[in-house]
Structures are given as structure tokens and as C-alpha cells.
N, C-alpha and C positions, 0 to 999 in steps of 0.2 A: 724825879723829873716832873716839873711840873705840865698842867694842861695846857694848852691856846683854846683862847676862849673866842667864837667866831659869832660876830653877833649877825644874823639874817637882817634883811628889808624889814620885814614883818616886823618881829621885835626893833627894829630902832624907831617904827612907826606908832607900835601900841605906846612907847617908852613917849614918843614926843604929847599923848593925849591924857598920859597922866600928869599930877602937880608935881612942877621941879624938884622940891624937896624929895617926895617920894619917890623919882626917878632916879634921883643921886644917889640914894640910899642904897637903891635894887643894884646900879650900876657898882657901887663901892663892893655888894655881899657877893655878887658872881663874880668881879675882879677876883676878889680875895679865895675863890671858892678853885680857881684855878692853879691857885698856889697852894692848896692841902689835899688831902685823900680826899675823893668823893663820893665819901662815905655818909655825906649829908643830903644825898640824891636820894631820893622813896621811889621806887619803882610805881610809874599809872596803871593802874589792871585793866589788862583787855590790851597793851600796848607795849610799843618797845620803846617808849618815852621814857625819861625822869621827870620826876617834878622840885623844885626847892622854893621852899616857903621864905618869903619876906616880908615879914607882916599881914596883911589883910590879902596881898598879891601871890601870887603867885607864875612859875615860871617854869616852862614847859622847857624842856633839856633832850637832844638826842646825842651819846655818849658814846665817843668812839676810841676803847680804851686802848687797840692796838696803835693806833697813831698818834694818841695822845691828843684828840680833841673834844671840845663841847660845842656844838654847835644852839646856840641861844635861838628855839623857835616863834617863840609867845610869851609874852609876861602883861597877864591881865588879871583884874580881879580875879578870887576865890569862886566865887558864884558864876563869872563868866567862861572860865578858862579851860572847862570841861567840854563845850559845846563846840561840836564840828570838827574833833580832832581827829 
């Protein structure tokens, strides 16, 4: 069964301040991420996030395997995406 992928305010916010291209991108790899194991999640330390890499971006994940959701919290640069979580 696959996941429901729930995108937050936040992430549709950070998504409209990067360039289109890369935004379609990020949107196509979580799409698709809800349709496989998500065994492509990395656990963030110190937290009970996931994180999944898209290139330079990255995309902060809270994972709710009993219900079968992902909830999409941040998807922001590599360098940024750590700060304030």
C-alpha cells in the first residue's frame, strides 16, 4: 500500500521560492517516493524527522508508518535546512 503524501503550508511556500525547474523536480521525486518503501528516508539525529535528498535540496519528512502518511515539512537548500528544526 502505498503512502499519502501531505504537503504542509511551509513546504508549498519554500517550493514557490525556489526555480521552477527545481521545484518540479523535488515535486516529481516525493510524488514517486510515496509509491515505494521508504527506505530512501535517512533518519536526522537528534530528531524524529526524515530527511530525502534531491539534489543540492533537501527535504525534511515526518513519517507516519501506522497510517500510511508523509507529511512534507521543509524543502530547502542543504546548507539551510538544518537550522531551526
Amino acid at each position: 500500500m502505498a503512502f499519502e503524501i501531505i504537503w504542509t503550508d511551509r513546504s508549498k511556500k519554500d517550493l514557490k521560492l525556489i526555480d521552477k525547474i527545481i521545484a518540479l523536480r523535488i515535486i516529481d521525486k516525493v510524488e514517486s517516493l510515496g509509491c515505494l518503501d521508504v527506505v530512501f528516508l535517512e533518519k536526522v539525529e537528534g530528531t524524529d524527522y526524515c530527511k530525502f535528498r534531491v539534489g543540492q535540496y533537501r527535504v525534511l519528512i515526518e513519517k507516519f508508518p501506522a497510517t500510511k502518511k508523509l507529511f512534507i515539512l521543509k524543502v530547502r537548500h542543504r546548507k539551510k535546512i538544518y537550522k531551526n528544526i
